[in-house]
C-alpha positions as CSV (number, residue, x, y, z in Angstrom):
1,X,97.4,91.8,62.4
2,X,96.2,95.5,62.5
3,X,95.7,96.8,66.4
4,X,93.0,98.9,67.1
5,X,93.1,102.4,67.2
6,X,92.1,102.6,70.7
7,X,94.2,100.1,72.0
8,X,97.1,102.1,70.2
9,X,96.0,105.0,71.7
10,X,95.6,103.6,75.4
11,X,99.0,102.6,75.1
12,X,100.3,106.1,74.5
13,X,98.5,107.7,76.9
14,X,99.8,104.7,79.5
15,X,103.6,105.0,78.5
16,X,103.0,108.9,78.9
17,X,101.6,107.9,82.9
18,X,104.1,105.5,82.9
19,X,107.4,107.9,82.2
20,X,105.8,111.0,84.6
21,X,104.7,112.9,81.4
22,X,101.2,112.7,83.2
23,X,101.5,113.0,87.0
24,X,99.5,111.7,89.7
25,X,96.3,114.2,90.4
26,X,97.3,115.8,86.7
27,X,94.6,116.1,84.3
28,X,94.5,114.2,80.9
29,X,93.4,116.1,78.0
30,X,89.8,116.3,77.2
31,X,88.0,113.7,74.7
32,X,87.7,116.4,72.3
33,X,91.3,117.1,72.7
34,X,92.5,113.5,72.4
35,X,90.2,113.3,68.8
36,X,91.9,116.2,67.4
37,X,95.5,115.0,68.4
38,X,95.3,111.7,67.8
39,X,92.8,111.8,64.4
40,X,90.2,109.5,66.2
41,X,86.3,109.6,66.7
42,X,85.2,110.1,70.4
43,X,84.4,106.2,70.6
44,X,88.0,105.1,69.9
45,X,88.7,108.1,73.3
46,X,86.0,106.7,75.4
47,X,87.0,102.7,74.7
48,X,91.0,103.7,75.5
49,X,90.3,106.1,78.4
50,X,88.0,102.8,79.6
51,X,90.9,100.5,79.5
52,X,93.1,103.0,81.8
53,X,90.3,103.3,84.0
54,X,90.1,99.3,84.3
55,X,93.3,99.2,85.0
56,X,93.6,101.5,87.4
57,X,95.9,104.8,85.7
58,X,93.1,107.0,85.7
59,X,89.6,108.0,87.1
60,X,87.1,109.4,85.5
61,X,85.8,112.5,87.4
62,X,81.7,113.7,86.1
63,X,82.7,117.6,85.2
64,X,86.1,117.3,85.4
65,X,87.7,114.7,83.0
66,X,90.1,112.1,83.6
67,X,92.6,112.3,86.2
68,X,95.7,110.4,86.8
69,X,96.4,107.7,89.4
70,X,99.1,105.7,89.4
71,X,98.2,102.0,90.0
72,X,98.9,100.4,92.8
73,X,102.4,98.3,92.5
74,X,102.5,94.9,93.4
75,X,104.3,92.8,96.4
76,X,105.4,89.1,96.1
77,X,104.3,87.7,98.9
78,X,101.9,85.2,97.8
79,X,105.0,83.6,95.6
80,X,107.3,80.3,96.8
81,X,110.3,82.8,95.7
82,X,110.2,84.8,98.6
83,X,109.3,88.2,99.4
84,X,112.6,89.4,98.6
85,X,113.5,88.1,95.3
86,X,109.8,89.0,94.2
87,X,110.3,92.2,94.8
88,X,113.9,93.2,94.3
89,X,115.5,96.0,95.6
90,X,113.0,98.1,97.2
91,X,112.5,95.5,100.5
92,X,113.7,97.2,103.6
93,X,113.2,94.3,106.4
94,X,113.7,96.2,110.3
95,X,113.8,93.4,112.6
96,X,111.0,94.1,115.6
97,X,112.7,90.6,118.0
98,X,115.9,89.0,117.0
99,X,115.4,85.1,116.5
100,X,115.2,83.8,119.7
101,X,114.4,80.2,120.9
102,X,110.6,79.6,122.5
103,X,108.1,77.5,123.0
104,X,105.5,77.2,119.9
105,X,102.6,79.1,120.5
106,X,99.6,76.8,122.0
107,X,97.3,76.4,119.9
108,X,99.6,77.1,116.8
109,X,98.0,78.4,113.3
110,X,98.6,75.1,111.3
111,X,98.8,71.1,113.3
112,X,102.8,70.6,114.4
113,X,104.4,67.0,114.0
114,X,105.8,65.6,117.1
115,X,108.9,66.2,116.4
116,X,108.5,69.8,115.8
117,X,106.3,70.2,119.0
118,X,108.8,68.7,121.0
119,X,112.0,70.8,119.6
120,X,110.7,73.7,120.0
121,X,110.9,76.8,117.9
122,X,112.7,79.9,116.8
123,X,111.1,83.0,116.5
124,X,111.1,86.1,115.5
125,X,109.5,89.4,114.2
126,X,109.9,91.7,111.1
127,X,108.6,94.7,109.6
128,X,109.2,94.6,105.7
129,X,109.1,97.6,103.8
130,X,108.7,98.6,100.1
131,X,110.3,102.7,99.8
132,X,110.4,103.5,103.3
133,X,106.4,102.3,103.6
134,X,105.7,99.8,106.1
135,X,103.7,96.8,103.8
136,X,104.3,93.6,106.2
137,X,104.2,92.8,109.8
138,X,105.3,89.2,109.8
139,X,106.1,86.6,112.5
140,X,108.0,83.6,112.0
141,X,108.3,80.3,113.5
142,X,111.0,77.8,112.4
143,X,111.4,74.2,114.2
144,X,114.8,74.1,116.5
145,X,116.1,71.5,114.3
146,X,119.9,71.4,113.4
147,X,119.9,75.3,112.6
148,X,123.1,76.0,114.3
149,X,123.9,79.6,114.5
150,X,120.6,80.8,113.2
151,X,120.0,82.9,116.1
152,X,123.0,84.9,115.9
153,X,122.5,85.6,111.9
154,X,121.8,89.2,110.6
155,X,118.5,89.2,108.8
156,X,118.6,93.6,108.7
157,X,117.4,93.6,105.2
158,X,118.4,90.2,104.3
159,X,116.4,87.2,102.6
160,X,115.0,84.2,105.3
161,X,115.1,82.4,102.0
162,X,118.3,82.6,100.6
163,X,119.7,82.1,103.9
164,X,118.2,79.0,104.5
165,X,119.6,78.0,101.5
166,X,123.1,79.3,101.8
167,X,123.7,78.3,105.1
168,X,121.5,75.3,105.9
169,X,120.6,73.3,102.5
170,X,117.1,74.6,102.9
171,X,115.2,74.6,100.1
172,X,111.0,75.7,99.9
173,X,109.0,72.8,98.3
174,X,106.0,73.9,98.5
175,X,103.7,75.6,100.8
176,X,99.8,76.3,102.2
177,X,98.8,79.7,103.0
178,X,95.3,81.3,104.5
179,X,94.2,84.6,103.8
180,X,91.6,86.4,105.8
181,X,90.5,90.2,106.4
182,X,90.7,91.5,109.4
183,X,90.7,95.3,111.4
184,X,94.0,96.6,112.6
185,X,94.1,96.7,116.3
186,X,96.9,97.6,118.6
187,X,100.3,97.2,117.7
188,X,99.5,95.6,114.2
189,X,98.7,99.3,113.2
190,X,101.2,100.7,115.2
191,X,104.1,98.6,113.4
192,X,102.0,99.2,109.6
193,X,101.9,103.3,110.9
194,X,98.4,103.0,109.9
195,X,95.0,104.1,111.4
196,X,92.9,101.3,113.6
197,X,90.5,99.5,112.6
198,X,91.6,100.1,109.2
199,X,90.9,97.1,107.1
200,X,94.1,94.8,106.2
201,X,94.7,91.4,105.6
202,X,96.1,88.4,107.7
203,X,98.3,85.5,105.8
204,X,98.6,82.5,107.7
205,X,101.7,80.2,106.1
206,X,102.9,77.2,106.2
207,X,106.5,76.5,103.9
208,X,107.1,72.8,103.0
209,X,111.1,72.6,102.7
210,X,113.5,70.2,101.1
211,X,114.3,69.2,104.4
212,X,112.5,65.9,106.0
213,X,110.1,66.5,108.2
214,X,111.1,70.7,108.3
215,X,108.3,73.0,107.9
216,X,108.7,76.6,109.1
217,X,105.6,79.0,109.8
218,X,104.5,82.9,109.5
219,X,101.6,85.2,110.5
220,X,102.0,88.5,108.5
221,X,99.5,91.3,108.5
222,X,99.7,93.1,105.5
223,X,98.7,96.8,104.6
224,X,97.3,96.6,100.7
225,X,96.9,100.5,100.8
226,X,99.7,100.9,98.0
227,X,100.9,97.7,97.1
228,X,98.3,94.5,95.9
229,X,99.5,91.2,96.9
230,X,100.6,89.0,94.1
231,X,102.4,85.7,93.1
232,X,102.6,82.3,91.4
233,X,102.8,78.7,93.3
C-alpha cells in the first residue's frame, strides 16, 4: 500500500522533533521551504504540518510559521500496573509522612466494610516525581490487616505495588477511580511547587486486591502541566 506523501513527510519532520534536530521554541522551515526540499505541492505541507499540530509538536504562529513544542509526555497513573512500572525509570517518590497507623478518615472517599472500619488503617503521604518535577501528591490508606512490618518498609523511590506483592502476596484485581477538577489551594500547591488556584485534577481510588476482603485507598492531586494522565484497566 503506497503512504501518502504528507504522511511521509509528517513523519520526517516528527523524527527530526523527536531526535532534537528541531528544538523546543525553534522554528520549522517555511511551507515554501518544505515544497522545495521535499518535492511536494503546498497541500501535501499544510495537511503534514496539520497532523504535528494535532498532535501537539508544533503550533502554528499567524506571521511567524510553525514553531516547535514538544508534546506533553505521558504518566501511568490511570493504569492497574502502577505508577511505577508505567512509567519506568524517571519516578522519584519523596515520602511527605512515613506509614503510620490511624484511624480512617470520617467520612472516607469510598464506603469501608466492617472489617476494615474496625482495623483501622495505615497511612501515609508521597510526592511522586517524573525528572525532578513534582507530578503527584498522593495519600494512601491501606486496611491494618496482617501487614506486619509495613510501617517500617522503605518506600524512598520504591513501588507500593511490587511491595505488596513481594512481601505480602498482594496482588491488584481490579480497581474504581474518580476524577474531578479542582483549584490548588494550600499545601496541595505547595507540595506540586505550583501557583494557587491553578487548575489540577483530584483522583479518588479504590484498588480491589487478591486478598479477601483487602482493598486499599488513595487521594492524589495531580499537576497535568507537563505530563497527561494515561492508562489501560
Amino acid at each position: 500500500m503506497k503512504i501518502p506523501l504528507y504522511k511521509k513527510l509528517h513523519s520526517i519532520l516528527r523524527e527530526h522533533i523527536m531526535t532534537g534536530l528541531y528544538k523546543e521554541g525553534d522554528l520549522l522551515p517555511s511551507e515554501n521551504e518544505l515544497c522545495v526540499t521535499h518535492n511536494v505541492t503546498r497541500p501535501t505541507v499544510r495537511q503534514a504540518l496539520n497532523e504535528l499540530v494535532r498532535e501537539g509538536y508544533i503550533n502554528k504562529h499567524h506571521g511567524k510559521g510553525s514553531i516547535v513544542a514538544i508534546p506533553s509526555k505521558e504518566a501511568g497513573i490511570l493504569s492497574l500496573q502502577g505508577t511505577s512500572s508505567a512509567i519506568g525509570k524517571e519516578l522519584q517518590t519523596k515520602i511527605i509522612t512515613k506509614p503510620y497507623i490511624a484511624k480512617w478518615d470520617d467520612p472516607f472517599i469510598f464506603e469501608l466494610s466492617k472489617d476494615e472500619r474496625e482495623s483501622g488503617c495505615i497511612k501515609m503521604e508521597r510526592i511522586r516525581l517524573i525528572n525532578d518535577v513534582p507530578v503527584f501528591y498522593e495519600t494512601t490508606f491501606l486496611p491494618n490487616m496482617n501487614l506486619s512490618g509495613f510501617c517500617q518498609r522503605n518506600f524512598e523511590n520504591k513501588s507500593l505495588f511490587k511491595i505488596l506483592s513481594k512481601y505480602y502476596g498482594i496482588e491488584i484485581r481490579g480497581g474504581r477511580q474518580r476524577l474531578r477538577a479542582i483549584t490548588a489551594q494550600g499545601t496541595i500547591a505547595k507540595y506540586l511547587q505550583i501557583k494557587k488556584n491553578k487548575p489540577i485534577l483530584h483522583l479518588e481510588r479504590k484498588m480491589v486486591t487478591s486478598k479477601t476482603n483487602f482493598s486499599f485507598y488513595c487521594s492524589l492531586y495531580c499537576n497535568t502541566n507537563h505530563y497527561t494522565l494515561s492508562g489501560d484497566f
